[in-house]
C-alpha positions in Angstrom: 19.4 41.7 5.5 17.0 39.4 4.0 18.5 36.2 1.9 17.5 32.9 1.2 19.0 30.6 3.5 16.4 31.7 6.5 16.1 29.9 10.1 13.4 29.8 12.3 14.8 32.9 14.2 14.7 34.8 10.7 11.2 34.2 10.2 9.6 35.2 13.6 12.2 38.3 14.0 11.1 39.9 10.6 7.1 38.8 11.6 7.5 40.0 14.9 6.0 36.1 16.1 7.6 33.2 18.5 9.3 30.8 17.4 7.4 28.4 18.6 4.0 30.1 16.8 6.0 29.9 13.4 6.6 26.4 14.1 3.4 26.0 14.4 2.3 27.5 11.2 4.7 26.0 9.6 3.6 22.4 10.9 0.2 22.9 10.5 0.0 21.7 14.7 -1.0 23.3 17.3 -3.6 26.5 17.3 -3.0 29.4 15.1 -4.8 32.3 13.8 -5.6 31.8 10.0 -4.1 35.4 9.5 -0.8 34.2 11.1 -0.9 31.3 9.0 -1.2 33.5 6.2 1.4 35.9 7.1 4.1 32.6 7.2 3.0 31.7 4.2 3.1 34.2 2.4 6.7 35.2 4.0 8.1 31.7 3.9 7.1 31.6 -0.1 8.3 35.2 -1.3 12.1 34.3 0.1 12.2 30.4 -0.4 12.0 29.7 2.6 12.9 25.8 3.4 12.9 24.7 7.2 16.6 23.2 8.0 16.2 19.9 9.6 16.4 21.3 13.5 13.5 23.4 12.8 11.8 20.9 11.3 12.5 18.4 14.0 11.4 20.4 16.6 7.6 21.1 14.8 7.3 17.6 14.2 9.7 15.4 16.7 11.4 13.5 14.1 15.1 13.8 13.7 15.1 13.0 9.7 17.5 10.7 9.9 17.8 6.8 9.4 19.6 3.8 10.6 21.2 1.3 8.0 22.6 -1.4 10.0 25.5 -3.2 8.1 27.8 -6.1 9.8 31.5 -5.2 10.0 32.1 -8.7 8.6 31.4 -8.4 5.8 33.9 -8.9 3.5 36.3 -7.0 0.7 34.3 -9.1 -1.9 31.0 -8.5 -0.6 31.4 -4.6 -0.5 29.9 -3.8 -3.9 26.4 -5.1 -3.0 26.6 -3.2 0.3 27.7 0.1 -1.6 25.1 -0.4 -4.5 22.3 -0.9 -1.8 23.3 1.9 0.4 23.5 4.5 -2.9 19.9 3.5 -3.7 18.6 3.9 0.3 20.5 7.5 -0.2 18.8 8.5 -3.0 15.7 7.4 -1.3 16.7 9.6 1.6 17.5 12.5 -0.4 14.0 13.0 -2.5 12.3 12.7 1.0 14.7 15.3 3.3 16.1 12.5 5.1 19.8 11.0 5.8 20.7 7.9 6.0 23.4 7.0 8.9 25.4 3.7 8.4 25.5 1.9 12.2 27.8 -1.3 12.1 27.4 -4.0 14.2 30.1 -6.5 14.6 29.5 -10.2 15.6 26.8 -10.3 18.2 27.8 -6.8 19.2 24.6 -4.5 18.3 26.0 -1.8 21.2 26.0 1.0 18.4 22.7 0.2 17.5 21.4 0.0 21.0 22.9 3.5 21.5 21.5 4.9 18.5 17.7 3.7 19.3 18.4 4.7 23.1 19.1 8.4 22.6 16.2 8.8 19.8 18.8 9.5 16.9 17.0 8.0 14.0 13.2 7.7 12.7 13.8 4.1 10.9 15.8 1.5 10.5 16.7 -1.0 7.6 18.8 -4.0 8.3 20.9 -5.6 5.7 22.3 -9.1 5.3 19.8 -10.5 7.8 20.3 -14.1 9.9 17.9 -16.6 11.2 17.9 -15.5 14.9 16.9 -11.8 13.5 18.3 -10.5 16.6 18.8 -7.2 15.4 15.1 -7.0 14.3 14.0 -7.7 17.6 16.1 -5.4 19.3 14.4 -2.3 16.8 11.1 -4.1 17.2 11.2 -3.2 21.1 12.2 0.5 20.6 8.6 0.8 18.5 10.7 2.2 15.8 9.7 1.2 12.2 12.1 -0.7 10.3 12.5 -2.7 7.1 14.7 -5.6 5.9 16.8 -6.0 2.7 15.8 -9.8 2.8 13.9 -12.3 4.2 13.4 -12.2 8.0 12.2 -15.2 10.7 10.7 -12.3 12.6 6.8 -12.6 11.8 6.7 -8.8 12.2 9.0 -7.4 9.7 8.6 -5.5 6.7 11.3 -7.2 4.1 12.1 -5.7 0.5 13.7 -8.6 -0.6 15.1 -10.6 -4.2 13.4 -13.3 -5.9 16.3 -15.5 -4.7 14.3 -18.7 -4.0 12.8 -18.3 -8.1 16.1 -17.4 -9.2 18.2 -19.9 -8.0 15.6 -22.7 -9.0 15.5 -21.2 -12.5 19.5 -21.1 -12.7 19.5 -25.0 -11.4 16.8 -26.1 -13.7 18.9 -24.8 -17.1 22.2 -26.7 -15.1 20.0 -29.8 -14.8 19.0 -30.1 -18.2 22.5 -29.8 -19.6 24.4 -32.0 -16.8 23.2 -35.5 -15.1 21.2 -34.4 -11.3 23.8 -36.7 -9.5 26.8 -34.9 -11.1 25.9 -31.0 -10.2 27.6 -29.9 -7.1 26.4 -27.3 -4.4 28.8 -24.9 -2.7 26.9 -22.9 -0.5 27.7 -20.5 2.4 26.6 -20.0 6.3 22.8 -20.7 6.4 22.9 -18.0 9.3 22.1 -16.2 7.0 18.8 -16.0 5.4 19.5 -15.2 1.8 21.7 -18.7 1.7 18.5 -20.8 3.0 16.3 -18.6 0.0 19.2 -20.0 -2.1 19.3 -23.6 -1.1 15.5 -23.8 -1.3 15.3 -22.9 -4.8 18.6 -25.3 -5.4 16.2 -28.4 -4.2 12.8 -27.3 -5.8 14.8 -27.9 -9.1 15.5 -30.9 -8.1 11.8 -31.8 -6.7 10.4 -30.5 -10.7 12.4 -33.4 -12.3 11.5 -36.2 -9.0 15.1 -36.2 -8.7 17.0 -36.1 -5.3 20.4 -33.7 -4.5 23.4 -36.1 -4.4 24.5 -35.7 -1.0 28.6 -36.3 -2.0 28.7 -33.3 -3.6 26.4 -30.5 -1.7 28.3 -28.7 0.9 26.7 -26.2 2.6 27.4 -23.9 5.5 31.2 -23.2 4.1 32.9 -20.2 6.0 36.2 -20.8 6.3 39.4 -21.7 4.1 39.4 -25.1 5.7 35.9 -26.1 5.1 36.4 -25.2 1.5 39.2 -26.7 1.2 37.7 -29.9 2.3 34.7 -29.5 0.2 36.8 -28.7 -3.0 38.3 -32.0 -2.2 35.4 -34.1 -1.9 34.0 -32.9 -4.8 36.3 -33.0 -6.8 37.0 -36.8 -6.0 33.2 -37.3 -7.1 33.7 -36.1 -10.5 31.0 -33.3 -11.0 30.3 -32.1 -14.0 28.9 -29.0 -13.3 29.9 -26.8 -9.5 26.9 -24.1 -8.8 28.1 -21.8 -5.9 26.4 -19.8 -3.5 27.5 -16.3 -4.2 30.7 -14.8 -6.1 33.1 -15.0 -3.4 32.5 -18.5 -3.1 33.0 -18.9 -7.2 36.2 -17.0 -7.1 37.8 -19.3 -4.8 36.7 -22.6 -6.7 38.0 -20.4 -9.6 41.5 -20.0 -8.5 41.4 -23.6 -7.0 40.2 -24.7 -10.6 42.8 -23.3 -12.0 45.8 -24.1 -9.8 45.0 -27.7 -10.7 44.8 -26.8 -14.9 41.2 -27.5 -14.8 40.0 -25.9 -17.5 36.3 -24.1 -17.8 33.9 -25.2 -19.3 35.9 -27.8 -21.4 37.0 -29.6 -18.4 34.1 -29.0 -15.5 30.9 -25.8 -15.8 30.4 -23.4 -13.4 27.7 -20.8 -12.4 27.1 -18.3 -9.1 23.9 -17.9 -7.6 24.7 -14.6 -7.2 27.1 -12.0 -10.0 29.3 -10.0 -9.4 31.9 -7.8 -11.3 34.3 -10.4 -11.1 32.3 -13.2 -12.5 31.5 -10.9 -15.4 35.2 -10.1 -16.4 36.7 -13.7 -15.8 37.6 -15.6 -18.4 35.6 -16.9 -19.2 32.5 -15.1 -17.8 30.4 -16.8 -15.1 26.8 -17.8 -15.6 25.0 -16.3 -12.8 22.2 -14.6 -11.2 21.9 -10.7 -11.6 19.9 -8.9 -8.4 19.7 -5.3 -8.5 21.3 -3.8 -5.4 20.7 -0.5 -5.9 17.0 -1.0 -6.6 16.6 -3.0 -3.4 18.4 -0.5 -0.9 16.0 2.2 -3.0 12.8 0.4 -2.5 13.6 -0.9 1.3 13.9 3.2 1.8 10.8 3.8 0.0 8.8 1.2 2.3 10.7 2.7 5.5 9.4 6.3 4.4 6.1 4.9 4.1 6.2 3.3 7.9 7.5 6.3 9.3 4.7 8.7 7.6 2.2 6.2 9.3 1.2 4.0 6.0 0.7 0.8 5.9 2.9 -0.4 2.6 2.9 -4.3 1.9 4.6 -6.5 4.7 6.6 -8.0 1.5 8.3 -6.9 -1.4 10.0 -8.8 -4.1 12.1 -7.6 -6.2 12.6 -9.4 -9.6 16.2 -11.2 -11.1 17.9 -11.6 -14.5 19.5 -14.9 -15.3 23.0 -14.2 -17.4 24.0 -17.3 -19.5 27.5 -17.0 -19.9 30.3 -18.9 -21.5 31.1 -20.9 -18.3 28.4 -23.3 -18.8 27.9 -23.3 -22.7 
């Protein structure tokens, strides 16, 4: 019986070839007859005839699958930009035959990884939420398999598809600066492990450096992880008086928020704040966060793009920036 959803035994039984010589007519590799070529072809065409992905692994010695490396740490409140990037890589996958497989790596534990690139299970990798030691860059790096970062990467060698966070955040503190006094805007930022937050504090200061004005150092706290270090930094800060609190991403923001108002410290009346980075809970507080809008999907999409372009043998750009939108919202009016 002939249908549609053919194998590679399917096609050489009914021609009466190998497999390995419809493989190879299929491919394009390896010598075969024009006439044989035709004769595929022409079979492959009349019953629509799509090689499954173990055929077509075996013609060409790729597996069609990729690696997206995502850190088990990440939090509850973070997993909206993971989700939104990873949809975009998927739909990336989808239009080129590929599939994306999520490998977590917890800590410095890249184990899963190492397995992964050890038994040949994947064509690419793309790394998310990269950190300044860009250890797991160099552990793809010496497997010779291509890979791309969502964000900027210390590792010269890298192909990044990154946001304009360095722009954005310099354009978000430059409208902050003109409405507040420099010496009464407060910084809250995160670990500077990882890269995006040192993109973030860089733009934070070149705002400062446009105006020849100088970051108060009582009230810029950066490498905040824990409850306790935000706690003592809420504290500080708030002794100081801002006027204006920027913080480094969402979560950050929601915690000053709930600290904010556990002490009736009303917003914007009493003190503005913005985020460097949005979020849907900035934009359904009350009343909604000024912040920076990256598209998440759009970056996991492009970072695939790029990685299909590596593994194809292209050369794409080393860099990519993707661009930002700037939401003025009632918190700092």
């Amino acid at each position: 019986m002939i249908h549609n959803t053919l194998h590679l035994d399917d096609v050489a039984a009914e021609l009466g070839l190998s497999k390995s010589t419809v493989s190879r007519a299929i491919s394009g590799k390896g010598r075969v007859s024009s006439e044989t070529r035709r004769r595929v072809s022409e079979y492959i065409k009349l019953h629509n005839y799509r090689p499954n992905s173990v055929a077509k692994s075996l013609s060409d010695g790729r597996t069609y699958n990729i690696a997206v490396v995502i850190h088990s740490d990440v939090s509850g409140a973070a997993a909206p930009f993971f989700q939104d990037c990873l949809m975009g890589i998927c739909r990336e996958c989808a239009v080129n035959d590929f599939d994306a497989v999520v490998v977590t790596c917890e800590g410095e534990d890249d184990s899963q990884l190492r397995r992964v690139l050890e038994n040949r299970k994947v064509d690419g990798v793309i790394i998310t939420r990269p950190t300044v030691k860009a250890k797991t860059e160099q552990l793809v790096h010496s497997f010779g398999i291509p890979c791309v970062v969502t964000g900027n990467s210390t590792a010269e060698y890298a192909f990044t598809v990154d946001s304009d966070h360095v722009h954005g955040c310099k354009e978000l503190t430059a409208y902050l600066l003109r409405q507040n006094s420099p010496d009464k805007t407060a910084l809250i930022l995160g670990s500077s492990i990882h890269t995006v937050n040192r993109s973030r504090y860089t733009g934070f200061v070149e705002a400062y450096k446009a105006i020849g004005a100088v970051p108060p150092e009582n009230l810029i706290f950066t490498d905040i992880e824990t409850p306790a270090q935000f706690d003592k930094a809420f504290s500080t800060i708030m002794k100081n008086e801002p006027r204006c609190v920027i913080c480094g991403d969402d979560i950050i923001c929601m915690k000053l928020l709930g600290e904010l108002s556990a002490l009736g410290i009303k917003v914007p009346d009493d003190i503005k704040v913005a985020s460097f980075y949005n979020s849907p809970y900035l934009e359904h507080y009350i009343p909604p966060i000024t912040s920076l809008i990256f598209n998440a999907n759009d970056l996991g999409s492009q970072a695939a793009a790029v990685l299909m372009s590596l593994i194809a043998g292209d050369t794409p750009p080393k860099s990519t920036v993707r661009s930002f939108e700037m939401l003025v919202r009632k918190s700092t009016l």
